[in-house]
VMD Tcl script that builds the backbone (N, CA, C; Angstrom):
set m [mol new atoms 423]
animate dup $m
set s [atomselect $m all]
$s set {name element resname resid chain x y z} {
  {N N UNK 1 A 3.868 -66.844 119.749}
  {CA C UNK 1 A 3.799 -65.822 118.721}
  {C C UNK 1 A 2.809 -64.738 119.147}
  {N N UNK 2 A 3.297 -63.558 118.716}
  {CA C UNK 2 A 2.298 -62.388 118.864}
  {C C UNK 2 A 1.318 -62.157 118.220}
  {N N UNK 3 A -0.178 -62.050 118.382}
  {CA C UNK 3 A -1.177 -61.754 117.355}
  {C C UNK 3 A -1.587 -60.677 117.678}
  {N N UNK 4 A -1.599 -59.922 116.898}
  {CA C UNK 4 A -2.712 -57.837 117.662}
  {C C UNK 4 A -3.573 -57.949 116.582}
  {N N UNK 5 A -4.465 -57.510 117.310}
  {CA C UNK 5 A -6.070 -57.163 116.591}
  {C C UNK 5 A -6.339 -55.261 116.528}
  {N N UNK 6 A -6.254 -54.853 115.517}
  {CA C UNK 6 A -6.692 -53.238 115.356}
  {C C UNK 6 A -7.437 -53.354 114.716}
  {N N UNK 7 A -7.863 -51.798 115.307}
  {CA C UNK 7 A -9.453 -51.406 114.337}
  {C C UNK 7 A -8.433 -49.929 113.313}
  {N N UNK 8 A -8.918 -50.502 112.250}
  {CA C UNK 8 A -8.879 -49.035 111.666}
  {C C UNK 8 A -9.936 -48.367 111.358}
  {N N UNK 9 A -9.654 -47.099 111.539}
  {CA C UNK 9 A -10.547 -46.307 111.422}
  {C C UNK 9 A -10.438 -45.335 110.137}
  {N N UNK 10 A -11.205 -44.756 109.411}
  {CA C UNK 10 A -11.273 -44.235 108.097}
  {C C UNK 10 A -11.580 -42.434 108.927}
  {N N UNK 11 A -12.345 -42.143 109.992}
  {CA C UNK 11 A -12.272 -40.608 109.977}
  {C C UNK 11 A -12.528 -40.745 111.562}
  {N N UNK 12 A -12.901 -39.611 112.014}
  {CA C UNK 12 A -13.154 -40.095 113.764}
  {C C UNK 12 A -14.326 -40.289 114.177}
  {N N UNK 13 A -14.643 -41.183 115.140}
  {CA C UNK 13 A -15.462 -41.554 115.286}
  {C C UNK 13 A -15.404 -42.109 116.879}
  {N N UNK 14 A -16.765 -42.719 117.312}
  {CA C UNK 14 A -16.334 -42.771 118.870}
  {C C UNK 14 A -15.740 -43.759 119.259}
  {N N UNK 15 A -14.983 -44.106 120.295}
  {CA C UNK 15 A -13.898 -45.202 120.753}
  {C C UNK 15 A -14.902 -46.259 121.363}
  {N N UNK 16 A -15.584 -47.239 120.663}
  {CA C UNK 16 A -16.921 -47.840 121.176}
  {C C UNK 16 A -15.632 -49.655 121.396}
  {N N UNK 17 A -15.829 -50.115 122.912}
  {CA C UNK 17 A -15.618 -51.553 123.446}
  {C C UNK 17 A -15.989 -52.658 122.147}
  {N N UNK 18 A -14.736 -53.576 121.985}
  {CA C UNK 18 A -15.468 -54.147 120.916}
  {C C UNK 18 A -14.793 -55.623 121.566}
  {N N UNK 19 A -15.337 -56.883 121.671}
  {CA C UNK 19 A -15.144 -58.080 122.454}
  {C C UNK 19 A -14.257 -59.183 121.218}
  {N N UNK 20 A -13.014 -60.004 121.390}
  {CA C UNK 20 A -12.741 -60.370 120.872}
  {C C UNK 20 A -13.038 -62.091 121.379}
  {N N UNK 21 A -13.459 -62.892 120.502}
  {CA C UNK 21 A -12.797 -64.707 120.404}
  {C C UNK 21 A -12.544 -64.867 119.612}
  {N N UNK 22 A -11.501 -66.149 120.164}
  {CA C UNK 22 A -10.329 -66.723 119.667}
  {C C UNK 22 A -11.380 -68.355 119.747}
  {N N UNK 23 A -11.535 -69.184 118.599}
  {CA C UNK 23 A -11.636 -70.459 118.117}
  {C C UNK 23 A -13.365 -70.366 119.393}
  {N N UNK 24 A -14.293 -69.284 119.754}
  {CA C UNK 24 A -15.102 -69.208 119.844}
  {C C UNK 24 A -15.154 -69.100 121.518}
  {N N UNK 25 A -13.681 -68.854 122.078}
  {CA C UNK 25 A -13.904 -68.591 123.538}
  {C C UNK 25 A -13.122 -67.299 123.389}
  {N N UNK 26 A -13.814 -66.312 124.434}
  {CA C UNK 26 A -13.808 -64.791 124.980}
  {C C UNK 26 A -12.440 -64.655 124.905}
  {N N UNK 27 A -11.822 -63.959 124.552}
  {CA C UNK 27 A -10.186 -63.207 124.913}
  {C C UNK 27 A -9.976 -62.246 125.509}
  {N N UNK 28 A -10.951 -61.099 125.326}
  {CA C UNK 28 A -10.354 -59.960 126.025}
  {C C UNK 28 A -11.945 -59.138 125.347}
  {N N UNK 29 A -11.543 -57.997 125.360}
  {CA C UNK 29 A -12.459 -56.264 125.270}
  {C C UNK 29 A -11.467 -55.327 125.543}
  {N N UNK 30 A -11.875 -54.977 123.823}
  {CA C UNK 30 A -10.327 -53.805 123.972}
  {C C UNK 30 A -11.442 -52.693 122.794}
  {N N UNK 31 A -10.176 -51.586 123.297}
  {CA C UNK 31 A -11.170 -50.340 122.451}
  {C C UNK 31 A -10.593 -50.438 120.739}
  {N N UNK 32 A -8.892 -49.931 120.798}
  {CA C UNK 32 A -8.217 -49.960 119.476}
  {C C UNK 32 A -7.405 -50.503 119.060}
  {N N UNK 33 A -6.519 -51.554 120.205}
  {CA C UNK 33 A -5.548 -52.412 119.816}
  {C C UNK 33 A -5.867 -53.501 121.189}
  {N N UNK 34 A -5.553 -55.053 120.524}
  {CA C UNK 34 A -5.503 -55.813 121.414}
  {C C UNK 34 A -4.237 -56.765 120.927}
  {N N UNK 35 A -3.349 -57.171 121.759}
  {CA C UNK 35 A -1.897 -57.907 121.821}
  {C C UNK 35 A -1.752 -59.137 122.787}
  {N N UNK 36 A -2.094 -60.058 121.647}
  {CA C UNK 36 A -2.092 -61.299 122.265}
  {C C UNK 36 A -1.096 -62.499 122.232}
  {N N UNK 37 A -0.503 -63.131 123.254}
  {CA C UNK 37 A 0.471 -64.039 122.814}
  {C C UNK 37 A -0.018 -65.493 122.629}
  {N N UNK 38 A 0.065 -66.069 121.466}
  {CA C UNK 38 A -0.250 -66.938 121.279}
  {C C UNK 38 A 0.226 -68.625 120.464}
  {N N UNK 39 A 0.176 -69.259 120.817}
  {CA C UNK 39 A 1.083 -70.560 120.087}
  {C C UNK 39 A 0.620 -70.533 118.338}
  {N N UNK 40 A 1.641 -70.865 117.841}
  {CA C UNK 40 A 1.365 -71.054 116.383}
  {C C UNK 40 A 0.329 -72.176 115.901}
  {N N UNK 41 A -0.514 -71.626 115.231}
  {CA C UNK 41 A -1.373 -72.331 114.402}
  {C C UNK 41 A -2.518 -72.011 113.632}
  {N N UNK 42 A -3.991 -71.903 113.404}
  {CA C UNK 42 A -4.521 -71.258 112.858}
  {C C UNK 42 A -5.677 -71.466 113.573}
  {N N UNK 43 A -6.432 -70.437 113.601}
  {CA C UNK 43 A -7.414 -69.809 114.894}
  {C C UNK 43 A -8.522 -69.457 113.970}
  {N N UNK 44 A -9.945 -69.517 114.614}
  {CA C UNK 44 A -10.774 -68.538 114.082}
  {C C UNK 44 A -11.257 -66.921 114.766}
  {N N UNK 45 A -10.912 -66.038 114.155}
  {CA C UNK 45 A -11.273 -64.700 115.286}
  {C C UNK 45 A -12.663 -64.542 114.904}
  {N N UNK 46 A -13.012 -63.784 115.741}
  {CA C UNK 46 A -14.590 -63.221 116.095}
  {C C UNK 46 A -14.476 -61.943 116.858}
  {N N UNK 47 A -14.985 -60.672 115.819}
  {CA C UNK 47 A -14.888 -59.475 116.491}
  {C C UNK 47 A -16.688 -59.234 116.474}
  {N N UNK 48 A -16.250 -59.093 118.237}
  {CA C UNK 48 A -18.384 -58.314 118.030}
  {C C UNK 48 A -17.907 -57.274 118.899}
  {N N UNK 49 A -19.466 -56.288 118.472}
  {CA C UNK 49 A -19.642 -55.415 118.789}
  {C C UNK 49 A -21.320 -55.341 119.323}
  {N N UNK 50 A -21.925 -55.337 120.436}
  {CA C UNK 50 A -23.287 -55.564 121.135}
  {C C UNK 50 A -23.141 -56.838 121.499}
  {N N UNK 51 A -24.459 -56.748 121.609}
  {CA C UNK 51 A -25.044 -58.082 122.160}
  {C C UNK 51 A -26.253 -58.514 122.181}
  {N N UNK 52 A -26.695 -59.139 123.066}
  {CA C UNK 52 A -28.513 -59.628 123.195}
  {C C UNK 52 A -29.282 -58.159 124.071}
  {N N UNK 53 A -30.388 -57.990 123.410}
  {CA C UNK 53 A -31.691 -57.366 123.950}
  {C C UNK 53 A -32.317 -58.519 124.577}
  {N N UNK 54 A -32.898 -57.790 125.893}
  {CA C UNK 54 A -33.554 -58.890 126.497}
  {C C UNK 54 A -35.165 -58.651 126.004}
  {N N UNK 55 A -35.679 -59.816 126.036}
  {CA C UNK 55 A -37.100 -59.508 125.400}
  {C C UNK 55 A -38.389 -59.530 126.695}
  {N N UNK 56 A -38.552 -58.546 127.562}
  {CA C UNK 56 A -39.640 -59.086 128.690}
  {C C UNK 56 A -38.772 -60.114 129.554}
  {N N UNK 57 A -39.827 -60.377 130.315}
  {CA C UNK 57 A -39.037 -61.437 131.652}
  {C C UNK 57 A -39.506 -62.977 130.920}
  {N N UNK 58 A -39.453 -63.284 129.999}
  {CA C UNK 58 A -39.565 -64.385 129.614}
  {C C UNK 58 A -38.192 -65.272 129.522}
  {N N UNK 59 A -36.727 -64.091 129.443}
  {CA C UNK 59 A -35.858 -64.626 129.728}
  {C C UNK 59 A -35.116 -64.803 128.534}
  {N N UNK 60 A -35.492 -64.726 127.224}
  {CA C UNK 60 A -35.018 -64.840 125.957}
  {C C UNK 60 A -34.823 -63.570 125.597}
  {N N UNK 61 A -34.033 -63.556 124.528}
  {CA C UNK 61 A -32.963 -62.054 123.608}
  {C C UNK 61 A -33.073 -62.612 122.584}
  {N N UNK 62 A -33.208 -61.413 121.928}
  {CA C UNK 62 A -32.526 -61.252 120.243}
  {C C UNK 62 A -31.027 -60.850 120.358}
  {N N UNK 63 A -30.195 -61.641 119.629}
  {CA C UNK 63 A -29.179 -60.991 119.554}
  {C C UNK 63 A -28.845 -59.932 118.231}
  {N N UNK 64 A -28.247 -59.135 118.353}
  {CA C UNK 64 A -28.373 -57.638 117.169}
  {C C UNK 64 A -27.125 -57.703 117.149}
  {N N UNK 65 A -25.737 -58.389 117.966}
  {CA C UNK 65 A -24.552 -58.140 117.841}
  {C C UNK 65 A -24.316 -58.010 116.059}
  {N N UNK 66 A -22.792 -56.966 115.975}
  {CA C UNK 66 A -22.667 -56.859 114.745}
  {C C UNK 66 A -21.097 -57.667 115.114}
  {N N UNK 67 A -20.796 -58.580 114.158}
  {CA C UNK 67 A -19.619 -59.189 114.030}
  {C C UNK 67 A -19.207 -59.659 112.722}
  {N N UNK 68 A -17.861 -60.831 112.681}
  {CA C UNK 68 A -17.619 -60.975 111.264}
  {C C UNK 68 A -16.503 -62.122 112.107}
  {N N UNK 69 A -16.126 -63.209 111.497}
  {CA C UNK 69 A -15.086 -64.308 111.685}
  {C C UNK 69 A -13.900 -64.262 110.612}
  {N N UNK 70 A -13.065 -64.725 110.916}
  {CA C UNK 70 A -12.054 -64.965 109.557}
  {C C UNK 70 A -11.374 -66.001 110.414}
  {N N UNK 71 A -10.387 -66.967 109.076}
  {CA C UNK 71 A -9.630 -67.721 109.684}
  {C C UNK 71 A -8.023 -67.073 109.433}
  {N N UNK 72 A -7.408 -67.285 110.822}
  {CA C UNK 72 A -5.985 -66.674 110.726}
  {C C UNK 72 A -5.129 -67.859 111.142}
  {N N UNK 73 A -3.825 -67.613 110.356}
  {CA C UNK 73 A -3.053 -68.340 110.694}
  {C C UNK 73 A -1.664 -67.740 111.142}
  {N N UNK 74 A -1.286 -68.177 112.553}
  {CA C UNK 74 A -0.170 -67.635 113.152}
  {C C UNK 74 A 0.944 -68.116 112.860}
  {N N UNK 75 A 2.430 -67.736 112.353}
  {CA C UNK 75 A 3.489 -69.154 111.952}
  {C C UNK 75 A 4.574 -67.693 112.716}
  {N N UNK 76 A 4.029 -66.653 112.182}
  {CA C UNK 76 A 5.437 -65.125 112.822}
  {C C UNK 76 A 4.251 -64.021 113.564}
  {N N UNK 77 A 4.961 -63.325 113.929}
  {CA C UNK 77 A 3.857 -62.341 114.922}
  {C C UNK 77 A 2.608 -61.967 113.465}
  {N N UNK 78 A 1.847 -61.957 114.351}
  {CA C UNK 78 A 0.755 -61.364 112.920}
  {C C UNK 78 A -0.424 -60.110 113.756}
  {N N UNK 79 A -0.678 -59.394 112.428}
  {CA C UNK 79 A -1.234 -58.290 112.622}
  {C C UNK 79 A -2.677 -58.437 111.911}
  {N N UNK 80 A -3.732 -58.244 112.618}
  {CA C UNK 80 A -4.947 -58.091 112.000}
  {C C UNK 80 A -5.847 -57.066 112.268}
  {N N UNK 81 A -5.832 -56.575 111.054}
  {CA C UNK 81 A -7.383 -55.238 111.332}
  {C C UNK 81 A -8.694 -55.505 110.871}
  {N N UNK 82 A -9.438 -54.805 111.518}
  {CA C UNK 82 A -10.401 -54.821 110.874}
  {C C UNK 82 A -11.790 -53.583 110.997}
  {N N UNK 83 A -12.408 -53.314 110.077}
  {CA C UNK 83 A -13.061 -52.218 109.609}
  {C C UNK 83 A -14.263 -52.844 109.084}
  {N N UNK 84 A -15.031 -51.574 109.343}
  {CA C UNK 84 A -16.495 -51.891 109.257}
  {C C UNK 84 A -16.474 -51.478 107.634}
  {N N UNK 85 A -18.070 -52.370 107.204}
  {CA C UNK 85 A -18.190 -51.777 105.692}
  {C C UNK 85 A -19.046 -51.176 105.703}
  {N N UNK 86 A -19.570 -49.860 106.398}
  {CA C UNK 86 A -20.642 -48.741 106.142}
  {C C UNK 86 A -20.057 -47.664 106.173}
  {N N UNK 87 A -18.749 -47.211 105.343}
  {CA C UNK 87 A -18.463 -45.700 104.958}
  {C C UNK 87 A -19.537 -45.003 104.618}
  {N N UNK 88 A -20.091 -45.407 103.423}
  {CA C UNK 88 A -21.275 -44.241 102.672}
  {C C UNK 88 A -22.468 -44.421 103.849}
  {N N UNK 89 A -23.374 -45.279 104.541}
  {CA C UNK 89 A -24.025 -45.075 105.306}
  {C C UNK 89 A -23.259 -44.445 106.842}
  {N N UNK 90 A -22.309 -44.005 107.031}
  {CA C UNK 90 A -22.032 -43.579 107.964}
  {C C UNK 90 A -22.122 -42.224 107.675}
  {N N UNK 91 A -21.575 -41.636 106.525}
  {CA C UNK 91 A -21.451 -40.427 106.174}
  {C C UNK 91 A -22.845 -39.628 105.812}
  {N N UNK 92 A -23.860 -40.484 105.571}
  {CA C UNK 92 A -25.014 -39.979 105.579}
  {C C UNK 92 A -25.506 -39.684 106.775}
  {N N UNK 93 A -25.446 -40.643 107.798}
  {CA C UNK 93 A -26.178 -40.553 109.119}
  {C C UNK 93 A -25.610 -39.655 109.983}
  {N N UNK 94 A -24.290 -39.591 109.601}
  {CA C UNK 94 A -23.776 -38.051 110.256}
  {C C UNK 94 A -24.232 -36.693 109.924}
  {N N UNK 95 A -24.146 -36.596 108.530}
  {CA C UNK 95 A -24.859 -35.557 107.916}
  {C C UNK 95 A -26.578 -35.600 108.689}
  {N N UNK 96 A -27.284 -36.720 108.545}
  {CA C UNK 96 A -28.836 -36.297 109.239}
  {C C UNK 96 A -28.755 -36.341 110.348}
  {N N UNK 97 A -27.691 -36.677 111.573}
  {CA C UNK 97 A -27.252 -36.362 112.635}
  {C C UNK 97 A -27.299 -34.932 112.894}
  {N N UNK 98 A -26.289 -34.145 112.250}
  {CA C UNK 98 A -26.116 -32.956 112.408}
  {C C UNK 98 A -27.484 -32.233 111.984}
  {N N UNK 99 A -28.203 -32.194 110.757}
  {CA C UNK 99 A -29.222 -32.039 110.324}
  {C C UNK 99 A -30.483 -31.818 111.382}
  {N N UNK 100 A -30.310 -32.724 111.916}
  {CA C UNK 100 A -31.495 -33.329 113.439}
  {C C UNK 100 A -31.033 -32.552 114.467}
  {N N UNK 101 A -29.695 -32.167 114.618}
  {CA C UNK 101 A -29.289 -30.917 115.739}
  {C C UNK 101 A -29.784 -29.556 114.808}
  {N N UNK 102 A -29.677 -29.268 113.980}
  {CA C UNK 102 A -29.629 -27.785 113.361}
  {C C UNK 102 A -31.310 -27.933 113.596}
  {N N UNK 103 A -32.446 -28.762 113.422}
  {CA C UNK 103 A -33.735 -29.284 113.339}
  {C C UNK 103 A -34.337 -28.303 114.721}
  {N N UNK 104 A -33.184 -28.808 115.998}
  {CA C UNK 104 A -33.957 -28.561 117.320}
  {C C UNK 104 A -33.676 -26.865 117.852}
  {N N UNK 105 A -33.246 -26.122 116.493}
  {CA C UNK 105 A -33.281 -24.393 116.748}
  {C C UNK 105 A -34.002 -23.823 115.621}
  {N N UNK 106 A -34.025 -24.414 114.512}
  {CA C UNK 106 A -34.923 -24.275 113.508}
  {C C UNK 106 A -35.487 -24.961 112.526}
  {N N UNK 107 A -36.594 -24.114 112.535}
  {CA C UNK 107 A -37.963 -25.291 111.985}
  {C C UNK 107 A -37.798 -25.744 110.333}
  {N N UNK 108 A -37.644 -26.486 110.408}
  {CA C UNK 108 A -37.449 -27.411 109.052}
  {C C UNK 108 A -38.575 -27.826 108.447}
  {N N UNK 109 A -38.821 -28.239 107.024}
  {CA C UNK 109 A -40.096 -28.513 106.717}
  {C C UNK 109 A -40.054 -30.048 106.786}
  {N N UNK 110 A -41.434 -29.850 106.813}
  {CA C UNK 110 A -42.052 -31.647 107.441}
  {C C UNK 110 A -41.418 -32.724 106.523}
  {N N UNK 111 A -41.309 -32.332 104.876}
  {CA C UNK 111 A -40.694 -33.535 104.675}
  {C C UNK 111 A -39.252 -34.174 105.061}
  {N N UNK 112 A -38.218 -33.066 105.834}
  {CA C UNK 112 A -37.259 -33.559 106.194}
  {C C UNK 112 A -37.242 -34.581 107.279}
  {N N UNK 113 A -38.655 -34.343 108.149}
  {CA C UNK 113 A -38.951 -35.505 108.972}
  {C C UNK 113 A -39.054 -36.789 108.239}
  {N N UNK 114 A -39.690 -37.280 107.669}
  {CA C UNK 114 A -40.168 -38.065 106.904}
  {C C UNK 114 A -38.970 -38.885 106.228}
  {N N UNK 115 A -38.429 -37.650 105.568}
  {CA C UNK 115 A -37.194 -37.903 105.055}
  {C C UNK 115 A -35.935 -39.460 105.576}
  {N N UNK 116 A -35.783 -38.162 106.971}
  {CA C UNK 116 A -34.749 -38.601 108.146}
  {C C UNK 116 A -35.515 -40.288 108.432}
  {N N UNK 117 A -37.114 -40.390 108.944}
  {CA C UNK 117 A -37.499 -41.693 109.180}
  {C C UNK 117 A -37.195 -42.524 108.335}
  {N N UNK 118 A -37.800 -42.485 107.177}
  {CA C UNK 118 A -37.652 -43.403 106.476}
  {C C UNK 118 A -36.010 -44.132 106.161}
  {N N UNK 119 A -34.752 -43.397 106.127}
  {CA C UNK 119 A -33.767 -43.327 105.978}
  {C C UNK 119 A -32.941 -43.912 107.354}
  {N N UNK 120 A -33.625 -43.897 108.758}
  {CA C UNK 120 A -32.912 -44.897 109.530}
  {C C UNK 120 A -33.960 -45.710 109.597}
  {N N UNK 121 A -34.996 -46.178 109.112}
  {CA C UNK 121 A -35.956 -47.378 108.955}
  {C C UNK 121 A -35.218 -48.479 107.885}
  {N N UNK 122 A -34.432 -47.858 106.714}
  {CA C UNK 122 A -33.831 -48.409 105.607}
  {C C UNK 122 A -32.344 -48.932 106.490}
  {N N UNK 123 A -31.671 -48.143 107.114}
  {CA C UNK 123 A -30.435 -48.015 108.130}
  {C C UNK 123 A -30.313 -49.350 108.978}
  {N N UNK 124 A -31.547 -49.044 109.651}
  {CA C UNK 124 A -31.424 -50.158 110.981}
  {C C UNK 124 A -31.717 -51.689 109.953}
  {N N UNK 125 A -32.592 -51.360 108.930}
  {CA C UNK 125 A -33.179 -53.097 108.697}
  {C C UNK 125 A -32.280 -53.813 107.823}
  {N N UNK 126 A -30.956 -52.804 107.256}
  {CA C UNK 126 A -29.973 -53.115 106.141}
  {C C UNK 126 A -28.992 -53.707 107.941}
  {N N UNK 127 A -28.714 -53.031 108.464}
  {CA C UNK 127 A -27.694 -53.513 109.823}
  {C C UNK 127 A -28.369 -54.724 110.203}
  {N N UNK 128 A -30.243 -55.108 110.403}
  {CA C UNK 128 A -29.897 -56.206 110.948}
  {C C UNK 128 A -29.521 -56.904 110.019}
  {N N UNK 129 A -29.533 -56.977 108.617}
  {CA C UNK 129 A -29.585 -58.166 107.700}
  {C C UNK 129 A -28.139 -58.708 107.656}
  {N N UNK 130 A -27.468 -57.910 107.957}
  {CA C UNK 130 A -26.027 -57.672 107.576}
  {C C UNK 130 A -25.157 -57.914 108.527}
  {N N UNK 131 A -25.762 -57.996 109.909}
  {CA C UNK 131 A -25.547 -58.074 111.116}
  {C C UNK 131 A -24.115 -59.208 111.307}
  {N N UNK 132 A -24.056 -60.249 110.809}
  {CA C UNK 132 A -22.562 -61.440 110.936}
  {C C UNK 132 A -22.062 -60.782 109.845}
  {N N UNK 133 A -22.047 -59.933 108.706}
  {CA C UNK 133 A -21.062 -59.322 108.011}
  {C C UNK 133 A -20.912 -58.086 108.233}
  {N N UNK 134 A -21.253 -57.433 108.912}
  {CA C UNK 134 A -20.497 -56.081 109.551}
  {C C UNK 134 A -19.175 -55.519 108.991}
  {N N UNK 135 A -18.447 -56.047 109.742}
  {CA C UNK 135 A -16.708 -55.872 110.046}
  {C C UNK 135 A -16.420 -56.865 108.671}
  {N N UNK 136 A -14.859 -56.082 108.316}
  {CA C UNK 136 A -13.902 -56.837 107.069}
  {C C UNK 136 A -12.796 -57.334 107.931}
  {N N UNK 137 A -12.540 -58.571 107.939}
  {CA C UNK 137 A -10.828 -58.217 109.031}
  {C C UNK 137 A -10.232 -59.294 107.782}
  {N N UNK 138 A -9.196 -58.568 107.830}
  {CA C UNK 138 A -7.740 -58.757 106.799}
  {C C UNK 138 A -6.741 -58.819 108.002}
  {N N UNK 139 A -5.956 -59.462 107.219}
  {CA C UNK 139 A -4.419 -60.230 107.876}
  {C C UNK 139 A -3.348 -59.582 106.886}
  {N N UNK 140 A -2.825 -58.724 108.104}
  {CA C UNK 140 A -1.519 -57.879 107.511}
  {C C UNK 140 A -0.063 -58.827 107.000}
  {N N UNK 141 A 0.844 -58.714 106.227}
  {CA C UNK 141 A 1.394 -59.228 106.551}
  {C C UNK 141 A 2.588 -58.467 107.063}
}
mol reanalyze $m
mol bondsrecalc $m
mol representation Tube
mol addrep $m
């Protein structure tokens, strides 16, 4: 049976490598569609995206990967997507993205600095918490 893994995407954004397993061993690294043939039965997927920071030569990482599991079950070709859940924080960080370019031709007042910090300080520490729930993946039928 056929299984494909897509990403949907809600607006554009960059075509970032995202690593797939199947019942917790590696399958592939695909950007927007991956097409896999596979025997019928029911699997666990695992979509990540990163990986481990190495910490010093001590040899140990944090891992920061962002991922999410679901259980699928194959019986006819099946289709699965899956999408991240940070619309509204994406749409902000684009906006202070752009903000932070318009910043480096003209001078902005200091609290927009402040602003911008505090706001990917809130960003990054909500991603790590959230970090194994990232991604939604649903099973099309």
């Amino acid at each position: 049976m056929m299984l494909t893994v897509t990403r949907r995407r809600r607006w554009p954004e960059l075509r970032l490598p995202h690593a797939l397993f199947i019942d917790g061993l590696y399958a592939g690294t695909f950007y927007d569609t991956i097409s896999l043939d596979v025997p019928r039965g029911t699997y666990s997927l695992r979509v990540q995206f990163g990986g481990a920071v190495p910490l010093g030569r001590s040899g140990r990482s944090l891992d920061l990967s962002l991922s999410s599991t679901a259980r699928v079950t194959v019986d006819n070709p099946a289709i699965v997507e899956f999408y991240d859940r940070e619309m509204i924080w994406n749409i902000l960080f684009d906006i202070d993205l752009v903000v932070w370019v318009v910043a480096l031709f003209v001078t902005l007042p200091p609290v927009y600095k402040m602003v911008s910090d505090i706001f990917f300080a809130v960003w990054l520490v909500r991603l790590v918490v959230i970090r194994r729930r990232y991604y939604r993946i649903v099973t099309k039928k």
